[in-house]
C-alpha positions in Angstrom: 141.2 83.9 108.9 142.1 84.9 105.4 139.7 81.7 104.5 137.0 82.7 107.0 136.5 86.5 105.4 136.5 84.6 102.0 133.4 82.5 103.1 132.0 85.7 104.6 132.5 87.4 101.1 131.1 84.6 99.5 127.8 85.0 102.1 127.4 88.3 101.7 127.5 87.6 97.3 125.6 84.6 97.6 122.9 86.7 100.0 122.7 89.5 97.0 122.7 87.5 94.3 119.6 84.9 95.9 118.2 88.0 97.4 120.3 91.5 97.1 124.4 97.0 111.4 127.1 92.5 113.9 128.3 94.3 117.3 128.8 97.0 114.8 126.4 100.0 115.2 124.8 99.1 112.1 122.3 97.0 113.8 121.1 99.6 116.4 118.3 101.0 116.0 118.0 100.4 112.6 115.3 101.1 110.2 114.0 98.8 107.2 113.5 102.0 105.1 113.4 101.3 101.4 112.9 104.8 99.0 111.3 103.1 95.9 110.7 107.0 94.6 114.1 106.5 92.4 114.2 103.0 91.5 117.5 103.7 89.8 120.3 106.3 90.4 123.7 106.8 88.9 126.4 109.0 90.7 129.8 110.4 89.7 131.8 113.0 90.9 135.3 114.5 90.9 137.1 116.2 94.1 140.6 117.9 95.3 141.5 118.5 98.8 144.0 118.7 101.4 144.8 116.1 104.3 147.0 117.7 107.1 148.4 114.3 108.3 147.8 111.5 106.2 149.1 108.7 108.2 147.3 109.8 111.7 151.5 110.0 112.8 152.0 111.4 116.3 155.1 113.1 115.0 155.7 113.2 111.3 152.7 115.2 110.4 153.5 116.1 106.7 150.1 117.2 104.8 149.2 116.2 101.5 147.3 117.3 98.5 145.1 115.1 97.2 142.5 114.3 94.2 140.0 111.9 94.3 137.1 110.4 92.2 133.9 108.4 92.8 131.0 106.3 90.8 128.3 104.7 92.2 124.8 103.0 91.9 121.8 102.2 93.6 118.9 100.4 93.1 115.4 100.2 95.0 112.6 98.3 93.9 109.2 96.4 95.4 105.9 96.4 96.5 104.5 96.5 100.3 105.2 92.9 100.6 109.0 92.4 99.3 111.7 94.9 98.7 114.9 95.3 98.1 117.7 97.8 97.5 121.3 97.8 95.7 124.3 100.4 96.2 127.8 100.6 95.4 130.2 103.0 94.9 133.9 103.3 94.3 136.1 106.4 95.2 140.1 106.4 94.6 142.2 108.9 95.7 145.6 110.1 94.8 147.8 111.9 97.3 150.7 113.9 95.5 153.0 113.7 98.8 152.2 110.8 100.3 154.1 109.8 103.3 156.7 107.2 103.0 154.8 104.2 104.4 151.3 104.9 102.3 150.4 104.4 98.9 149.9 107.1 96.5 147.1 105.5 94.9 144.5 104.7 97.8 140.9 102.6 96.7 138.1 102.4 98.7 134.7 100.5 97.9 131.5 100.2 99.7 128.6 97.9 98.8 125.2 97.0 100.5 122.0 94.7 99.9 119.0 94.6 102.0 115.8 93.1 101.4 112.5 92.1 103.2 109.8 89.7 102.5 106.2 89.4 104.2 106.0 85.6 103.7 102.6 85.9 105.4 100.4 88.4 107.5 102.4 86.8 110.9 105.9 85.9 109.0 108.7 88.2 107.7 112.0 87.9 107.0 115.1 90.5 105.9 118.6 90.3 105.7 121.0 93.2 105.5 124.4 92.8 103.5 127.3 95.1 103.8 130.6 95.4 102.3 133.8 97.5 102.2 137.5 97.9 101.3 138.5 101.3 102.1 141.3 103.1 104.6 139.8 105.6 106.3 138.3 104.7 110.1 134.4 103.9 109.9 132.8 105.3 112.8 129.1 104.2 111.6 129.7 100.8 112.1 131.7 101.2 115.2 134.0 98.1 114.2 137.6 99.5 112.9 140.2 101.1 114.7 140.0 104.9 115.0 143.2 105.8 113.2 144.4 105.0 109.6 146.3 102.1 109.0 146.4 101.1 105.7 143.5 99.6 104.3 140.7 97.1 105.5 138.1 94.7 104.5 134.9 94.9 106.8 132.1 92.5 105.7 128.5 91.8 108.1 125.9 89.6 107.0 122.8 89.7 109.0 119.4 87.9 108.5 116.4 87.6 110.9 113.3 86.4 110.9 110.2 88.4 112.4 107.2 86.1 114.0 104.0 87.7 115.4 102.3 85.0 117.9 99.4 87.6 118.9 98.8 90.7 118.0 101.0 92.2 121.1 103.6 89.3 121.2 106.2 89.0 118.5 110.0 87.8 118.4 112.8 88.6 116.5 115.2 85.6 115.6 118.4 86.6 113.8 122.0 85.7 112.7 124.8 88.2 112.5 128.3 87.2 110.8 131.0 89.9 110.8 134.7 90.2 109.8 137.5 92.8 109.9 140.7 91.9 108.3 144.0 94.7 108.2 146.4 95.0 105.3 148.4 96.6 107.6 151.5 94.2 109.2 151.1 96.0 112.7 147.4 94.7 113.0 147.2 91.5 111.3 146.8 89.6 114.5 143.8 92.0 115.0 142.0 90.4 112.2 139.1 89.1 113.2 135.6 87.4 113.0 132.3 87.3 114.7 129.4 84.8 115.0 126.0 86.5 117.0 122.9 84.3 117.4 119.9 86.4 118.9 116.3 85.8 119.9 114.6 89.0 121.1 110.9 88.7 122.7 109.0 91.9 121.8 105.7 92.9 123.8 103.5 95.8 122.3 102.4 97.5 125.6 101.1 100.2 123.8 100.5 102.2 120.5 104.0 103.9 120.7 106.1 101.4 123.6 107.7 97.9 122.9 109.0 96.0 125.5 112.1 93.9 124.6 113.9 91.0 126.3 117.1 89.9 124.4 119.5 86.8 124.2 122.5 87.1 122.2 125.9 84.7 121.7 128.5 85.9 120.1 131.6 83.7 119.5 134.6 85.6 117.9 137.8 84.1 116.9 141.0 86.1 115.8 144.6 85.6 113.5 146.2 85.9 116.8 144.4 83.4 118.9 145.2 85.5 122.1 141.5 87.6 121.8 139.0 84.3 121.0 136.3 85.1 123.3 132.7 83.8 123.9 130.3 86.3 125.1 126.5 85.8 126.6 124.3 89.5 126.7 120.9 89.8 128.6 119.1 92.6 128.0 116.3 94.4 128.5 114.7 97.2 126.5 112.6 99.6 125.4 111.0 101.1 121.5 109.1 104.3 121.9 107.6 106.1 119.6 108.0 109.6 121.0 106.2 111.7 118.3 105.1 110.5 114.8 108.7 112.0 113.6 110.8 110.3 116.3 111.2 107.4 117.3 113.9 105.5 120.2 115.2 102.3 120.5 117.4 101.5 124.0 118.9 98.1 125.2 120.6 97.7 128.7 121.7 94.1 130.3 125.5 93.1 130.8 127.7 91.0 129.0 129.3 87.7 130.2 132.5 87.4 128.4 134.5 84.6 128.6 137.9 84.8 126.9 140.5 81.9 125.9 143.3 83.8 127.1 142.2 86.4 129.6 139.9 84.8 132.0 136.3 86.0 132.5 134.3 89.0 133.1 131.0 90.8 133.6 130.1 94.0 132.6 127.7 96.5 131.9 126.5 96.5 128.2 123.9 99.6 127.1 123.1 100.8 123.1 120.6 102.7 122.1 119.4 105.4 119.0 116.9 108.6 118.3 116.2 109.1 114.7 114.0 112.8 114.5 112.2 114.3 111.5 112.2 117.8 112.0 110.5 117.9 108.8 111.0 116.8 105.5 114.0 119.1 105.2 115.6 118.1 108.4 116.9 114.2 110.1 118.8 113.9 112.8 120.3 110.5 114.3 121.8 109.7 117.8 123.2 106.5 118.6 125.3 105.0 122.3 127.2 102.2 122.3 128.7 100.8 125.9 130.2 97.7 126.2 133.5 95.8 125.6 135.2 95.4 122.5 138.2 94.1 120.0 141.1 96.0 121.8 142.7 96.5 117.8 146.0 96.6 120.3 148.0 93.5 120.5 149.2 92.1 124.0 145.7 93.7 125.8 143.0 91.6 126.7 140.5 94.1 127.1 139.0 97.3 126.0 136.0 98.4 127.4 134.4 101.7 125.0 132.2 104.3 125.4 130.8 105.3 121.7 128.5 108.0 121.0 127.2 110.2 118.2 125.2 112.7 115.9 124.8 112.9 112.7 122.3 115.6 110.8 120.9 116.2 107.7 119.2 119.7 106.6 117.4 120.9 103.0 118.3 124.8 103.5 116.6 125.5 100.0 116.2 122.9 96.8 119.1 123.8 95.9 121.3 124.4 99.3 121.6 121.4 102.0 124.1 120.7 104.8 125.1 117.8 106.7 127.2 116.8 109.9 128.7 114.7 112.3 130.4 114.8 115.8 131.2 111.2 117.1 133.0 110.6 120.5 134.8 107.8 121.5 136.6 106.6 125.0 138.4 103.8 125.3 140.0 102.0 128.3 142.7 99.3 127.8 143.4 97.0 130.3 144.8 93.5 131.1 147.9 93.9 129.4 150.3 90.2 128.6 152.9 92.6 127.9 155.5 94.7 130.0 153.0 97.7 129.3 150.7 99.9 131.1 146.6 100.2 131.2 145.4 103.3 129.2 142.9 105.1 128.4 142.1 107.0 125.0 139.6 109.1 124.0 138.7 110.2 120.2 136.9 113.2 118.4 135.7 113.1 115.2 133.5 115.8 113.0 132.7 116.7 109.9 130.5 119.5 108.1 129.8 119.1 104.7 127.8 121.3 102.1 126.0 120.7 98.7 124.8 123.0 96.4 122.8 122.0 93.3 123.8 124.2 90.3 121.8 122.2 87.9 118.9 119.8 88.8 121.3 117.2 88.7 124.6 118.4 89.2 125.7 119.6 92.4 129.1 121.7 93.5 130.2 119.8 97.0 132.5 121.1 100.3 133.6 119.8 103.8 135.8 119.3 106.7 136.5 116.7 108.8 138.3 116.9 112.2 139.7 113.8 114.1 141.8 114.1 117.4 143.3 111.2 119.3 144.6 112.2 123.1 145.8 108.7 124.5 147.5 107.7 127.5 150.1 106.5 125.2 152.1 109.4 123.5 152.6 106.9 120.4 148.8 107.6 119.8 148.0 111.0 120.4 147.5 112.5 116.9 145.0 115.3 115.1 144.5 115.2 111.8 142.6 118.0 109.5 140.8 117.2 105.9 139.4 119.5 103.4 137.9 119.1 100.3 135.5 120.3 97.2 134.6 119.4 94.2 131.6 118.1 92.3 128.8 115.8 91.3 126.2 114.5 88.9 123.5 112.1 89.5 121.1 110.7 86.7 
C-alpha cells in the first residue's frame, strides 16, 4: 500500500507539473471556478489557542495550549480557453501539554492543482489534484475518520473529459484515484486506495435542468485485505439552476458492492449540493452524502453513512467577515468478524470563525470549533472544544 500512495503522489506531481472531490465529497457538485482577479497571493500568519482534548480520548481529557503557524501560496492564471490554479500552504503547531501518546510538534500540509482546457468548441478536458498530510479529521472531503489519530496522508487525482455530441447531449468521462494512509498503528490496516471509472450521459432539457444518467466502478483495495471490495453505482440525476445565484446538483441510484471478505450487497446510494449567492457578500454551500463506506474500524465489514453539511461565508463590512460550518454525520457499523457488537455512531462538528482586516492586507483572526462523538461504543464517545486567535498578512 505504502508503494501504491507513492505512485498516487507521484500522479498527483506528475499531473501539476505537466499541467498544475474520489468517493470523497470533493467531487460533488463541484465547480470549475478559477478567480484570475489575483494571479498571485502570498499568506502568512501566526496563532495561539486552546484545545480542550487533544487526542479525541473518551476519558483522559487533558486540554492543551497551543501555538501554531502557517504560509501559503496560490496561483491563478489563463484565459477563457485554459486555466489553471496553484495553492499550498503549511501550518505547524506546537502543543505545550501534549498528551502522552501525541507529538508536541504536529505538521500539517495541504496542496491542490486544477486546470481546464477547451481543446475545441465540442472538447474539454480538466483534472483536479489534491494533496495533504495533516491530523485533524477532514470533513470536506468526507474520506478520514472523524476523530484524531495521529496524522494522515490523503491524495485524489481526478481527470475527465467533457464531449458535447449536440447541442443538448453531452457526456462526462472521468478517472478518480484516491488514497488514505494512517501513521497511526491502530489504523494501519485501514489504509487504503481507490480506483473510480465514470461515464455520465448529460441531457440539457432546458435553460436551467440537466438530466444525468451515471455509471461508476470503483475497485478499492486495503493494507488489511479483509475490506477489498468492488462496487457498481447507477444513478440518476438532476442539475438545476434554480436562480442565476444558485444552482443544485443531486444523484440517486444504489450501489452494488461486492466485497472479498464480506459477501454482497445492495443499497441505496444519494449525493447531492446547493451552492447560493446571496450576494457578493454572502455564499453558502450544502452538500448530502448517503451510501456505504470504508468502516476505518477493523474486524467490520460494513458501514453504511449518512453525511451532511453547511458551510457559509459572509462580507459584514470590507473590513469585518464571518464564516461557518455545522457538519453531521451517522454512521452504522455492521457485519462484524469479531466477537463484537453492530453500532451505530453519530458525529457533530462546527465551527465559527471571524476576520477582521486592520490594514488592507493584514487581518486579526478568531474561532471555535466544536466536535462531539456519541457512539454505541463507550470507547468512542468523546467532545472535544478548540479555540484560537491570532493573525494574518496576505501580499
Amino acid at each position: 500500500m505504502k508503494k501504491q500512495l507513492s505512485l498516487l503522489t507521484a500522479a498527483a506531481v506528475i499531473g501539476c507539473a505537466s499541467q498544475a472531490s474520489a468517493q470523497g465529497l470533493l467531487n460533488i457538485g463541484r465547480l470549475d471556478d478559477f478567480d484570475r482577479s489575483v494571479p498571485l497571493a502570498v499568506t502568512v500568519g501566526l496563532s495561539a489557542g486552546y484545545d480542550s482534548n487533544p487526542n479525541s480520548s473518551s476519558f483522559d481529557t487533558n486540554g492543551s495550549t497551543y501555538f501554531g503557524a502557517n504560509v501559503g501560496v496560490d496561483y491563478n492564471t489563463g484565459d477563457r480557453r485554459t486555466a489553471y490554479n496553484f495553492g499550498l500552504v503549511y501550518s505547524p503547531l506546537y502543543y505545550v501539554d501534549a498528551p502522552p501518546n501525541q507529538n508536541d510538534y504536529i505538521h500539517n500540509v495541504r496542496g491542490s492543482f486544477n486546470w481546464r482546457h477547451q481543446y475545441s468548441p465540442r472538447l474539454t478536458l480538466s483534472n483536479s489534484a489534491y494533496l495533504a498530510y495533516e491530523v485533524e479529521p477532514n470533513f470536506g472531503i468526507g474520506a478520514s475518520v472523524a476523530r484524531r489519530n495521529q496524522n494522515y496522508f490523503y491524495g485524489y487525482e481526478s481527470l475527465a473529459a467533457t464531449y458535447m455530441w449536440t447541442r443538448r447531449l453531452s457526456t462526462v468521462t472521468s478517472y478518480t484515484l484516491f488514497g488514505i494512509s494512517y501513521e497511526s498503528d491502530d489504523l494501519k490496516g485501514e489504509d487504503m486506495l481507490s480506483h473510480t471509472f465514470a461515464n455520465e450521459f448529460r441531457y440539457a432539457w432546458s435553460r436551467v435542468d440537466t438530466l444525468a444518467l451515471t455509471y461508476r466502478l470503483q475497485l478499492a483495495s486495503y493494507d488489511n485485505g479483509l475490506g477489498d471490495f468492488t462496487s457498481n453505482y447507477l444513478l440518476v440525476g438532476l442539475d438545476h439552476k434554480f436562480a442565476p445565484r444558485t444552482t443544485g446538483s443531486f444523484r440517486v441510484g444504489a450501489e452494488f458492492r461486492d466485497r472479498e471478505n464480506f459477501g454482497s450487497d445492495t443499497m441505496p446510494y444519494f449525493e447531492g449540493s446547493l451552492a447560493h449567492s446571496v450576494s457578493r457578500r454572502t455564499a453558502v454551500r450544502w452538500y448530502t452524502r448517503i451510501g456505504m463506506e470504508s468502516t476505518d474500524i477493523g474486524g467490520f465489514g460494513d458501514r453504511y453513512s449518512y453525511r451532511t453539511g453547511l458551510t457559509a461565508n459572509h462580507q459584514f463590512t470590507s473590513r469585518l467577515s464571518a464564516n461557518t460550518g455545522l457538519h453531521y454525520i451517522h454512521d452504522i457499523y455492521e457485519g462484524s468478524s469479531v466477537d463484537a457488537s453492530n453500532f451505530d455512531e453519530d458525529v457533530f462538528a462546527f465551527s465559527l470563525g471571524a476576520n477582521y482586516n486592520i490594514y488592507r492586507n493584514v487581518t486579526l483572526n478568531a474561532g471555535y470549533s466544536l466536535t462531539v462523538s456519541n457512539s454505541g461504543n463507550e470507547f468512542r464517545d468523546f467532545d472535544r472544544h478548540m479555540f484560537t486567535a491570532g493573525i494574518g498578512a496576505r501580499f
